[in-house]
C-alpha positions in Angstrom: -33.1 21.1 32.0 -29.3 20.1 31.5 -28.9 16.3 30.1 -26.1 14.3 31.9 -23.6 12.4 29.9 -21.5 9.8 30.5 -18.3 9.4 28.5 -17.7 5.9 29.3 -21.2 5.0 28.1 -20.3 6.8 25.1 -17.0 5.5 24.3 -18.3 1.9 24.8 -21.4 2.2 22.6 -19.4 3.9 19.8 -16.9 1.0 20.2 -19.4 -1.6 19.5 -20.8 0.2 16.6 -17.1 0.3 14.8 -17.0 -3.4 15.7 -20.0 -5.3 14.7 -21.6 -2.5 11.9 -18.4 -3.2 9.5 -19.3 -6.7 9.4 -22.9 -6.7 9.3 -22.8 -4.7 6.3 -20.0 -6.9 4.8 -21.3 -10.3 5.4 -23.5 -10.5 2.3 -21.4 -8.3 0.2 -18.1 -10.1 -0.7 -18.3 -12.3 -3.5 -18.4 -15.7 -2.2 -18.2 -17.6 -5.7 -16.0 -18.4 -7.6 -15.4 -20.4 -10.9 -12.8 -22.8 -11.7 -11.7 -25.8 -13.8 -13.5 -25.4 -17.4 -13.1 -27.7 -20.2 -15.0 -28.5 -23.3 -16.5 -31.3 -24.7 -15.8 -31.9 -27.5 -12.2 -31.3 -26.1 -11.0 -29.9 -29.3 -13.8 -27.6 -30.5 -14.6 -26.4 -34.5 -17.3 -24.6 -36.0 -20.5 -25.4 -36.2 -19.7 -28.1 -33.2 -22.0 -28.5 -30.4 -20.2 -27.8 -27.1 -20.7 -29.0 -23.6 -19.2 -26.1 -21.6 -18.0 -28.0 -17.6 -17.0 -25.7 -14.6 -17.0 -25.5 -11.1 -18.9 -23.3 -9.1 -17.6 -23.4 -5.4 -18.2 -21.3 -2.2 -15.3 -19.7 -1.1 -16.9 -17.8 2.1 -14.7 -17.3 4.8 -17.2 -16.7 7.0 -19.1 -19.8 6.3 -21.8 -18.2 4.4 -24.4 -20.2 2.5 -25.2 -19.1 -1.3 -29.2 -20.0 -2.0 -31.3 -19.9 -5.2 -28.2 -20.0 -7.2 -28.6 -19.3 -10.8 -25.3 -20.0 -13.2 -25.6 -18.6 -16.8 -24.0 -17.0 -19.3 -24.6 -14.2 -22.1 -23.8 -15.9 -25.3 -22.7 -13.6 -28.3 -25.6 -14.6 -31.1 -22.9 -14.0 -33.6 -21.1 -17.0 -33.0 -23.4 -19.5 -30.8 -26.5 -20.5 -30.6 -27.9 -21.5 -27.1 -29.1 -25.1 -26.1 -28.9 -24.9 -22.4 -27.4 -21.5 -20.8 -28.1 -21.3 -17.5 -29.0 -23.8 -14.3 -30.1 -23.2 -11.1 -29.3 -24.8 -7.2 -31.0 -24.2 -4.2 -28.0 -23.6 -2.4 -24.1 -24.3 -2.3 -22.9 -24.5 1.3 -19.8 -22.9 2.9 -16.9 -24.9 1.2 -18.9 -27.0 -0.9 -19.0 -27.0 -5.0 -21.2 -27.6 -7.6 -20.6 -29.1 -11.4 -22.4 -26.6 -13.9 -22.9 -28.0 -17.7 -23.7 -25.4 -20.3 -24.7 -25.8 -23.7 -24.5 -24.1 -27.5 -23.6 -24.9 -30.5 -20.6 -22.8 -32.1 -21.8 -21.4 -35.5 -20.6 -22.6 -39.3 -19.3 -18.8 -39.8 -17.7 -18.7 -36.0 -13.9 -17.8 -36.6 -11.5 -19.7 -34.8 -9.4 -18.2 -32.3 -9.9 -17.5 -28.3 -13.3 -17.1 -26.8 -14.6 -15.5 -23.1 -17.8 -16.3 -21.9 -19.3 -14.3 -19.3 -20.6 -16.5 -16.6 -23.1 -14.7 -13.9 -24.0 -16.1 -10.6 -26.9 -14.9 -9.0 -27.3 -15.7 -5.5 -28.7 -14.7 -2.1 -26.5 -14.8 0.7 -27.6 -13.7 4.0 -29.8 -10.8 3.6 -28.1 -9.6 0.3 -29.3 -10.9 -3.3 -25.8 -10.7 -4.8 -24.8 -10.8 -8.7 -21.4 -11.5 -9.5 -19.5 -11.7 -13.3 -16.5 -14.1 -13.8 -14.9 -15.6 -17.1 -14.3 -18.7 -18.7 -12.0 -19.2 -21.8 -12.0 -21.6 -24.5 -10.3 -22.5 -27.9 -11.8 -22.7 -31.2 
């Protein structure tokens, strides 16, 4: 039995899939985090001090996505810290909106002074994607 076909059908169905499978499968994909605006406190930080690490944590989705069951931590170096608070968590932080994160450690005796990156990781779900993104902050000792 010979199957009929009809090209326009065909054309139209394959034009929808270019159109809406792209985005689908981008929508919880792009990093919609980002980190911004860290200082210290103590302002001016020395060895063995204990530090009060402040950034912002802001949704940047163009798309108006929502991140939920945010976690903000970072991977401190036992070397030269030693953790009092390293991570907190939000339920969500809406399209456009931002969050203040505090983190906590004290810098040890022995740390040398010079420039320090700390990883900060976001973990967040966002749409249907659990998404786990790595971005820097930099301080002086």
């Amino acid at each position: 039995m010979p199957q009929s076909s009809n090209p326009a059908a065909l054309f139209f169905a394959i034009a929808l899939a270019l159109v809406f499978i792209p985005s689908i499968a981008w929508a919880g994909q792009l990093d919609i985090l980002s980190v911004s605006g860290a200082s210290t406190s103590p302002s001016k930080v020395y060895a063995g001090d204990i530090v009060t690490l402040n950034f912002n944590v802001s949704n940047i989705s163009v798309i108006g996505q929502a991140a939920d069951k945010v976690l903000v931590r970072t991977e401190l170096n036992e070397n030269y810290f030693e953790e009092q608070k390293a991570g907190e968590n939000f339920d969500s932080i809406g399209s456009k909106g931002s969050k203040t994160v505090s983190l906590r450690f004290r810098l040890r005796d022995d740390a040398p002074s010079g420039n320090y990156r700390l990883p900060i990781i976001l973990e967040y779900d966002s749409g249907s994607s659990h998404n786990v993104q790595k971005e820097e902050v930099n301080f002086s000792v």
